[in-house]
C-alpha positions as CSV (number, residue, x, y, z in Angstrom):
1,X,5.8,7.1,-21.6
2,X,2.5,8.9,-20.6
3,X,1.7,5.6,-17.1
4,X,0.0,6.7,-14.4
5,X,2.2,6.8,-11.4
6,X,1.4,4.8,-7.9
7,X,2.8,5.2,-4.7
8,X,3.6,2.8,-2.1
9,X,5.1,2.3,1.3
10,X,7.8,0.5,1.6
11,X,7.1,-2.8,4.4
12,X,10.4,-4.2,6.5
13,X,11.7,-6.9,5.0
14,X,10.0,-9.8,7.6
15,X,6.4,-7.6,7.3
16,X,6.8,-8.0,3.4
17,X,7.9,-11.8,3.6
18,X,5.0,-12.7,5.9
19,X,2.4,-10.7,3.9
20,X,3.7,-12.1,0.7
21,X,3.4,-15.9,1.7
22,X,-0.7,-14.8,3.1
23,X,-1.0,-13.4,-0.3
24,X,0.5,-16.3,-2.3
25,X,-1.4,-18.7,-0.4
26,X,-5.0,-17.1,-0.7
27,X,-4.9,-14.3,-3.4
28,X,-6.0,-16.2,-7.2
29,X,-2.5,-17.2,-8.3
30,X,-3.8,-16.3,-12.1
31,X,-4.0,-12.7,-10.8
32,X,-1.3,-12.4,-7.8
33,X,1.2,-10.6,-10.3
34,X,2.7,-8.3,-7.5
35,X,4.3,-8.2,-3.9
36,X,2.0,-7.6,-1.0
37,X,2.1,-4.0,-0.8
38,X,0.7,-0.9,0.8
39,X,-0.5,2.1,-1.6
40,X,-0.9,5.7,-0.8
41,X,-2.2,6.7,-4.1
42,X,-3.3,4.6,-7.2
43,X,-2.7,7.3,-9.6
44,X,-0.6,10.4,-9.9
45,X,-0.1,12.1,-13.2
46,X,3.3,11.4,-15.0
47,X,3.9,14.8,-14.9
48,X,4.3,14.9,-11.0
49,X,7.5,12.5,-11.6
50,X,10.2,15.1,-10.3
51,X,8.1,17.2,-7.9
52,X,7.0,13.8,-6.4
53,X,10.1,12.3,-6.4
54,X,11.5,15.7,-4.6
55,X,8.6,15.4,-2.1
56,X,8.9,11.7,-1.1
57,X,12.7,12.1,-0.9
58,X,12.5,15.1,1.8
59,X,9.3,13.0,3.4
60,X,12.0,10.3,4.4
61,X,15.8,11.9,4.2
62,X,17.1,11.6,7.4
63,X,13.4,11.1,9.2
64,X,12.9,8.2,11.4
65,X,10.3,5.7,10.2
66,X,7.2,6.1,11.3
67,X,5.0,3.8,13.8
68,X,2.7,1.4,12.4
69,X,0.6,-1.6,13.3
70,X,-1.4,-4.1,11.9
71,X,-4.6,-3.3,13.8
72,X,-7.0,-6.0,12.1
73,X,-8.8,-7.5,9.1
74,X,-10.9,-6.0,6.7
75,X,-13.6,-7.4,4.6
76,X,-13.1,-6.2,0.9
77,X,-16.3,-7.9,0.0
78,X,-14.9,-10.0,-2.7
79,X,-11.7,-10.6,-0.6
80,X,-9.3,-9.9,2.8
81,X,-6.8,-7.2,3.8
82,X,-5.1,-6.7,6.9
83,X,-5.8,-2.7,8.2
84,X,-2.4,-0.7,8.6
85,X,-2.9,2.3,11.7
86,X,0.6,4.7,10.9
87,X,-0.6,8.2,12.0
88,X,3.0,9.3,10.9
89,X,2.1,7.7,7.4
90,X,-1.3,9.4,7.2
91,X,0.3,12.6,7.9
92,X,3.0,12.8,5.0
93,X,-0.3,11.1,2.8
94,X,-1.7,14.4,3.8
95,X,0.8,16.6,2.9
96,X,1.4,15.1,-0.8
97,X,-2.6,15.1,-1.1
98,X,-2.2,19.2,-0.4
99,X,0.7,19.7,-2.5
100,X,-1.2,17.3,-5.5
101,X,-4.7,18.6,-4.5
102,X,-6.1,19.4,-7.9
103,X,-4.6,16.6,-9.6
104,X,-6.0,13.4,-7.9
105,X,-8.4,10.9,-9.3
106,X,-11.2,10.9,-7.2
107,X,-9.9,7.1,-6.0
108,X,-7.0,9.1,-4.1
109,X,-9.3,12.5,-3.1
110,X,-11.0,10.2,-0.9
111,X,-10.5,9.1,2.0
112,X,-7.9,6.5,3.2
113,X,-8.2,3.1,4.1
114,X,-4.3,1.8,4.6
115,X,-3.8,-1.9,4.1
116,X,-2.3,-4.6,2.5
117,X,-5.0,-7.0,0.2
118,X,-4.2,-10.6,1.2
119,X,-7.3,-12.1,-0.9
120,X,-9.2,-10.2,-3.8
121,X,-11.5,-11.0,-6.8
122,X,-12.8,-14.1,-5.0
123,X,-16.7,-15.2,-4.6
124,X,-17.9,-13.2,-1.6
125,X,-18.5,-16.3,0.4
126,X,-14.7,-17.4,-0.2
127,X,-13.7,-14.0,1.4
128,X,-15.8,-14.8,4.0
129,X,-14.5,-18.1,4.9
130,X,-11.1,-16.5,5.1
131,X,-12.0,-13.8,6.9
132,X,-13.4,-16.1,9.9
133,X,-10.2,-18.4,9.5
134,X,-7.7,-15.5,9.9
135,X,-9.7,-14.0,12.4
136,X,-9.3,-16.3,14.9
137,X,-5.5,-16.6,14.8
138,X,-4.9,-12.7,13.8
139,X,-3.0,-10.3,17.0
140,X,-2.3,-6.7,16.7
141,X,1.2,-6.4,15.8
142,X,3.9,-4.0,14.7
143,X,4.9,-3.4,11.2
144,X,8.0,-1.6,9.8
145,X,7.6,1.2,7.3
146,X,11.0,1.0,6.0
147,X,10.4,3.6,3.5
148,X,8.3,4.9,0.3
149,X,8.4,3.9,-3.6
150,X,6.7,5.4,-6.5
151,X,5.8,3.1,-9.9
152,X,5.3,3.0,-13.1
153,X,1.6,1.9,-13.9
154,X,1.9,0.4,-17.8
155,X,-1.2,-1.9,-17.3
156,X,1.2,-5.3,-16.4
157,X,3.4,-5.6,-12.9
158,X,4.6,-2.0,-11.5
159,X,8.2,-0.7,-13.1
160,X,10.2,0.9,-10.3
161,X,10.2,4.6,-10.5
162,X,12.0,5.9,-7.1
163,X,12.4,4.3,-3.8
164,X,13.2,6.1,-0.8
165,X,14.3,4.9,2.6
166,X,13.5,6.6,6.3
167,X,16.7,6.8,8.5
């Protein structure tokens, strides 16, 4: 019982369907095991489960959903994202960061690049191709953060751990 724990944001059901079908169609099907998602932090100790679960739910009880767009592409080198702006989402990242400050892998200390991976774990030229194609059709757009969810990480897909939903 001793998995890492990852947390996510929640994307509005069309932003998840849309991302989903980008990832189905270019991510390598022998390694698309999960939902397009969008990660706040790749691993948080087990033993954060109930003060986490505390945290997120006060992050989102009753709170209105924070603003966020789509503001581009990124080049992951061996694949494609699309780059999520939320300041609101940055700022409760933020506040968990202080409140887990002395527990987080150095992956999560870092700084924070919000997006959703599309493509990954291609040849570098591949990802470029892509990047070229969806840059041509790709417009700034809106995107619901319906809420946040925190995961089990047992080395296969994600088991649920929590999910909580902004007003």
């Amino acid at each position: 019982m001793n998995a890492p724990i990852i947390v996510t944001a929640v994307l509005g059901r069309s932003e998840q369907a849309a991302l989903d079908a980008l990832r189905r169609e270019h991510y390598p099907p022998e390694r698309n095991v999960l939902p397009a998602h969008l990660t706040l932090f790749h691993h948080l100790p087990p033993s954060v489960e109930d003060e986490l679960k505390r945290r997120l739910s006060e992050a989102t009880r009753g709170v209105r959903a924070p603003a966020a767009k789509a503001a581009g592409l990124m080049s992951l080198g061996r694949g494609v994202a699309v780059k999520i702006e939320s300041p609101g989402l940055a700022a409760i990242r933020r506040e968990l960061c202080e409140a887990f400050a002395g527990l987080l892998m150095p992956q999560d200390a870092g700084g924070w690049r919000p997006h959703v991976t599309i493509q990954n774990k291609v040849a570098p030229s591949m990802a470029k191709l892509l990047m070229a194609a969806l840059t041509k059709e790709f417009r700034p757009r809106e995107v619901e953060i319906a809420g946040l969810a925190s995961w089990w990480y047992r080395g296969g897909p994600w088991e649920p751990l929590s999910r909580h939903m902004f007003a």
